[in-house]
Every structure is written in structure tokens, then in C-alpha cells.
N, C-alpha and C positions, 0 to 999 in steps of 0.2 A: 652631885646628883647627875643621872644619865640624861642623855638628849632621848626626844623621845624618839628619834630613827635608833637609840642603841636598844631602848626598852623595846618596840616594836622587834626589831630583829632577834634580841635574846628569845622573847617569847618565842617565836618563830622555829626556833632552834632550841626549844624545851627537848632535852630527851637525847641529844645527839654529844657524843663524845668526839669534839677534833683531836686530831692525829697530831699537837704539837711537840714537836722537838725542846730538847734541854735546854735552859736557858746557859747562853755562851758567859761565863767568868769574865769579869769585868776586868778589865786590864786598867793601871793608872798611867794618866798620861806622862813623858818626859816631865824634868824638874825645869828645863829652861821652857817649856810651852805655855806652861803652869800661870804665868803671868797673865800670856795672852789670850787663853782661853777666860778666867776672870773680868778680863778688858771687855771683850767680846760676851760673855755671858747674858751681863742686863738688855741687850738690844737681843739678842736670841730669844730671851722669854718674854718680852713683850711682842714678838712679832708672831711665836708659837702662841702665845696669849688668845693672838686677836685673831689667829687662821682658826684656834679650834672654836671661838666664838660664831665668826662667821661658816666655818662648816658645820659646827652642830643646826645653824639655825637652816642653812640652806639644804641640808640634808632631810632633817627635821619638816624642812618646809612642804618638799615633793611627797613627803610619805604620806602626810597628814591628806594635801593636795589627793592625792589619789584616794586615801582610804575614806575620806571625807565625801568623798561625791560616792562613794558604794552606799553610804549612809545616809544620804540624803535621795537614794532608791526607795532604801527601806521605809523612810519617815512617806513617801510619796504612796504606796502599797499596802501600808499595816493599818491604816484606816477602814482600807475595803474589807481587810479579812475579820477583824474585830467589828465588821459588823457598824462601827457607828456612823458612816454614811449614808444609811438608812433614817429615814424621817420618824420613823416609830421608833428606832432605840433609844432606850431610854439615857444616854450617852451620848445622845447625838449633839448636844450643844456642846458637844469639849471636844469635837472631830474638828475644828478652826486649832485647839493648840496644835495637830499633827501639821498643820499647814505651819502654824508660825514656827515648827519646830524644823519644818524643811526650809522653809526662807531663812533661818537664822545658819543653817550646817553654811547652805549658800551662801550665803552672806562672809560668813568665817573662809570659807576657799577663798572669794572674792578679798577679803581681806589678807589673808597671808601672800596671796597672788601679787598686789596691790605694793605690800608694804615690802616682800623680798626682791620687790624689782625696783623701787624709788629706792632701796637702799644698795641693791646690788649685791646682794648678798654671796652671790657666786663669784661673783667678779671681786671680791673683798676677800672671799675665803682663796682663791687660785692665786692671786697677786701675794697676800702676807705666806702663803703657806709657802712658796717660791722663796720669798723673801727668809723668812725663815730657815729654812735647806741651806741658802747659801753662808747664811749669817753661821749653821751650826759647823761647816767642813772648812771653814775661814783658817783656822788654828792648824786643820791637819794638810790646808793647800801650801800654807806661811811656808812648809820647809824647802817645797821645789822650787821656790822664788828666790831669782839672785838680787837680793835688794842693793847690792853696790853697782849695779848697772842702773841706767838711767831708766826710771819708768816709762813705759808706752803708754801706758795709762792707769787711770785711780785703781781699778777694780783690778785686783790680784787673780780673777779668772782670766781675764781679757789677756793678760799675759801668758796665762798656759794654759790656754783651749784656743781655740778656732770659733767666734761668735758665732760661726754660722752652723756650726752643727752640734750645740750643745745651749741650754739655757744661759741666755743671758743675764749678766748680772745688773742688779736695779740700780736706780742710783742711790738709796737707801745702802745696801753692801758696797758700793763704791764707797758712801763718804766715810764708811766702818773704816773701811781698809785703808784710808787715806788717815782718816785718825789715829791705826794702830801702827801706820807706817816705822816710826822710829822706834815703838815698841818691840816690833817682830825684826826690825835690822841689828838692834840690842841683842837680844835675845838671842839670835840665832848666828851671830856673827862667824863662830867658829864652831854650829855645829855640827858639820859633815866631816872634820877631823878629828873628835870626840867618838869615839868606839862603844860610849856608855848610851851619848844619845843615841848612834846607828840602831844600836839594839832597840830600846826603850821605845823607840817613834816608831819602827819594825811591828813590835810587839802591840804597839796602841794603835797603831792601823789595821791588825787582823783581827784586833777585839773589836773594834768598830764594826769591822767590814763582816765579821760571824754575829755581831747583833743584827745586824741590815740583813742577814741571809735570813736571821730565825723569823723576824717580822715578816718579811715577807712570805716566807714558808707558812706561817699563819693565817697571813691575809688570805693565800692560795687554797687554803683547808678551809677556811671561813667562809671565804664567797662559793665555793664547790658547795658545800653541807647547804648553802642558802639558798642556790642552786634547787637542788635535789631537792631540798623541802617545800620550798614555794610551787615546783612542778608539781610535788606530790600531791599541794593541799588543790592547786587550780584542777590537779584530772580531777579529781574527784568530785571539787561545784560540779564541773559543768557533767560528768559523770551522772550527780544526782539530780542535774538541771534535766538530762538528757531522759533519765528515770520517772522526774516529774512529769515532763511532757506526754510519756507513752499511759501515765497513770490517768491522766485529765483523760483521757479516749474512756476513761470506765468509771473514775471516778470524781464527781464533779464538785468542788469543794476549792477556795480561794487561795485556801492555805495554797495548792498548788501555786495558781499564779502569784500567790506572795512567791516560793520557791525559785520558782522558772525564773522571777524577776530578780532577786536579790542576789540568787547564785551567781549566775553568769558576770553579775555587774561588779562582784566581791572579786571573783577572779579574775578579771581584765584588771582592777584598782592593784593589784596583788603583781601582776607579771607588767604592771606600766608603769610601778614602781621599781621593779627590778630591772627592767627595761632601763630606766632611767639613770638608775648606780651604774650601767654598764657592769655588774657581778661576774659577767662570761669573760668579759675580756681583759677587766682588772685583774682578776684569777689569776688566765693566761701568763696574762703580763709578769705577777707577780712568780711564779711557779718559774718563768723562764730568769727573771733578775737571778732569783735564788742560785740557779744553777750554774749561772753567770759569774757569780760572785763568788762562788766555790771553786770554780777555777783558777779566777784572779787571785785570792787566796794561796794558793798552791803557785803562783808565778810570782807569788813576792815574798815567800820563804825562799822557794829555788833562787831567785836572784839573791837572796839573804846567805842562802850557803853558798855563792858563787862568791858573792864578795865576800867572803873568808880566805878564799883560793888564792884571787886575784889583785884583790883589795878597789875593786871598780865601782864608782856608788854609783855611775852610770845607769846599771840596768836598775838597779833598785828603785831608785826615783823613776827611771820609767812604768816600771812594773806599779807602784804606787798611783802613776797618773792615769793609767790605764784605767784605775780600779776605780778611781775619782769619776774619772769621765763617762762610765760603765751608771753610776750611780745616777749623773748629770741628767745621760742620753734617757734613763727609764722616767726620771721627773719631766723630761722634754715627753716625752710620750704621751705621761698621765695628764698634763696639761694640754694636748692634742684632743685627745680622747675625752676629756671632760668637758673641756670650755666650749662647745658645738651644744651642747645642752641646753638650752635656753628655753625648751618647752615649759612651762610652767612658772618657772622664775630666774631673773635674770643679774 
């Protein structure tokens, strides 16, 4: 089933055709990886598991959050206009459910408010989905690592990155890495002299790294179109907010201030949800990985057909880690740019 931030935003995006690109041919990985991607596998899905748990709800959580208080406008206004706050309508003793029907929408913010901040719903979704990312590129970091040199430490990134300018690794992927330690020094003992691997892990890095362009190429078309429709629908409340207003001058009728009221407050719920995804800048972000990563692509075939010439795996493992840490730096970002959020739930 969809979280209801996916249902909310399909709706949203009724009618609009993105611009996605062909899905990239999936490449199989090397036969000596093969182990340790297996090894590694069951801790990758329980931790992707528990990130799209905890992101559906915390995503889910904001949308409601917002569109929930436009609605508890309208339960506050549609009284007046139907008339049964009036002592004569014959309706007027059921104008208390409009009231209990505004305390209960309240109520419901107040609760998702409540329950996604004692559980930390955000801080649950950002931590696993981190954890996650590192648990799933574990297999394709394994081959830069010289495992017959003494470790500097547990976690296989801390080795080839720089902690300070790339996500750190948890200690959840430390103890992975510590566990598959003899698995991956097995495995790979003599893979950089093997011409069948070179290729094979070559070839499984730029199918990865053209799936990672297309998603995000997606994401970039997705949050744009969301973009542009949510702008659309907001001119136009406050558009006929702005229409209702000049019509009260001539003609006097409640439906107006039902109007004036509900519009305005639908569109603010509308763009403080968007607001809130950060949609403009995830976009950004994502439009530029894409182009990023299409380069890096093109740097690690070139070094591919260099080491034919040469026979140097030098540049190639460099040109691979580049591409790693390219990936790294954009999760470092989105975890910058998200976790600052804490407006609504925490």
C-alpha cells in the first residue's frame, strides 16, 4: 500500500507526464562478490526496511500535519454558512457536531505531532536510511581495500575516505564490516590480477552508478512537476481568495467568507508542506548528482581503456572512488538539508 505523502502527491500530479529516462540494463555482479553481497544482503533489508517505515510515517506525518489544520478552518466556517448557528434553524442543535468535528481534526494534529516526536520519527528515518546506503555500497567499496595491510579501523569507509568530509560510517556498518572481514580478504585475494574480475566489477560499477543517475534524474523531474503544480493550484486559491474578496463589496453572502477563509488557509497548508520536503532544493540537488555521476561514468571507462594500454589499476580504483565518494558527498548533503526540519515532528 502507498504512504499517504505518496497518495497525496500522485493526486497532486494527476495529468502530468514526467520526462523519465530508460531504465539502465542491469548488470550482474563479479562471481567472486557474489558471496559477499549475500553476506551483506539480510542487514541491508532490514535497515532499508526500517528507513522506508520510518520515512513513510515521518513524511506522511508533515503532509497530514498541514493539510489537517486547512481542514479544521473549514469545520470552524461551514457552520456559518449553512446557516445552522442561527437559533431558528431547524439544524441548529447538530451545529455542536461542527464543533466536535473541529476539536477531533485538532486533536488528530495534536496527536501525530505528539506521537512523531516521542518516537523520532525523523531521526529514525535519517539514521537507518544512512545506515542503509552504507550497508548497500559495502560489496562495491570491498575491492579498493587492501585487506592484507593491517586495519586502521572496523568500518571499510574510514579506510578510504576522509571522516571529515564524507558520511560517516555507523557503528552498525563497522560491525557488518568487521564480520565480513575474512569473507571479503577470501574473496578478493587475488582479485586485481584476474582480467575477468577487472572487467566484471568495471562493468557492475557503471550499472550501479547509471541506475543512481536515472533515480535521481527522476527524483529531479518529480520534485520540478511538484513544483509547478502545487504553485499552480496555490495562485489560484488565493487568486479566487483575492476574487471573493472584491465580490463581498457587491455581494453579501457567507459562502464568500467561507471562501476567503478556506482558500488562503488550503494554500499556505499546500506550499508549508512543500516547504517542508524542501522539493526546490532536493530537485537541485538531485539534477546536479545526476550530471555528476555521468561524468564519473565516462572517468571510469576512460581509465578502463587506459588500463588495457598500460595495464595500471591505479587510475581505475581511483576513478571508482571518486564515483563512491560523489555518491557519499550528495547523502552528506541530503542529511544537512533535512535533519534542520524539526518544524512539526521531530
Amino acid at each position: 500500500m502507498m504512504a499517504l505523502h505518496q497518495v497525496i502527491q500522485r493526486l497532486l500530479l494527476i495529468g502530468v507526464q514526467l520526462d523519465q529516462p530508460a531504465h539502465a540494463p542491469s548488470v550482474p555482479p563479479p562471481g567472486a562478490l557474489v558471496p559477499l553481497i549475500d553476506s551483506i544482503a539480510p542487514a541491508h533489508r532490514a535497515f532499508d526496511q526500517r528507513a522506508l517505515h520510518y520515512g513513510h510515517r515521518y513524511r506522511s506525518g508533515f503532509w497530514a500535519i498541514y493539510l489537517l489544520s486547512a481542514i479544521a478552518v473549514l469545520f470552524a466556517v461551514l457552520p456559518l454558512a449553512l446557516g445552522w448557528d442561527s437559533p431558528g434553524h431547524r439544524l441548529h442543535s447538530y451545529a455542536a457536531l461542527w464543533a466536535l468535528g473541529e476539536v477531533a481534526v485538532i486533536g488528530i494534529v495534536s496527536a501525530i505531532y505528539w506521537r512523531g516526536h516521542r518516537r523520532h520519527w525523523q531521526e529514525q528515518w535519517l539514521d537507518t536510511r544512512t545506515t542503509a546506503e552504507l550497508c548497500w555500497y559495502l560489496p562495491l567499496l570491498a575491492p579498493l581495500i587492501d585487506f592484507n595491510a593491517p586495519p586502521v579501523d572496523a568500518s571499510w569507509y574510514l579506510r578510504v575516505f576522509d571522516p571529515g568530509q564524507h558520511v560517516r560510517a555507523a557503528d552498525d556498518v563497522a560491525a557488518l564490516c568487521t564480520l565480513n572481514e575474512g569473507l571479503a580478504r577470501a574473496q578478493l585475494a587475488h582479485a586485481w590480477s584476474d582480467p575477468e574480475f577487472i572487467s566484471g566489477y568495471t562493468r557492475w560499477t557503471i550499472g550501479i552508478l547509471e541506475q543512481q543517475r536515472r533515480y535521481h534524474r527522476v527524483i529531479a523531474a518529480k520534485q520540478a512537476a511538484l513544483l509547478h503544480r502545487v504553485h499552480l493550484l496555490t495562485s489560484w486559491l488565493f487568486g479566487l481568495t483575492a476574487l471573493g474578496a472584491l465580490m463581498h463589496l457587491l455581494v453579501h453572502t457567507i459562502w464568500l467568507a467561507v471562501m476567503t477563509t478556506f482558500f488562503p488557509a488550503l494554500a499556505a497548508s499546500l506550499h508549508g508542506a512543500l516547504a517542508q520536503s524542501e522539493a526546490y532544493r532536493l530537485g537541485q540537488a538531485s539534477e546536479a548528482l545526476a550530471a555528476k555521476l555521468e561524468g564519473a561514468i565516462e572517468r571510469i571507462r576512460a581509465s578502463l581503456a587506459t588500463l588495457g594500454a598500460l595495464g595500471d589499476v591505479g587510475s581505475l580504483k581511483a576513478s571508482i572512488q571518486d564515483a563512491i565518494a560523489l555518491i557519499l558527498e550528495e547523502h552528506h548533503d541530503w542529511q544537512r538539508l533535512v535533519r534542520p526540519h524539526r518544524l512539526s515532528l521531530g
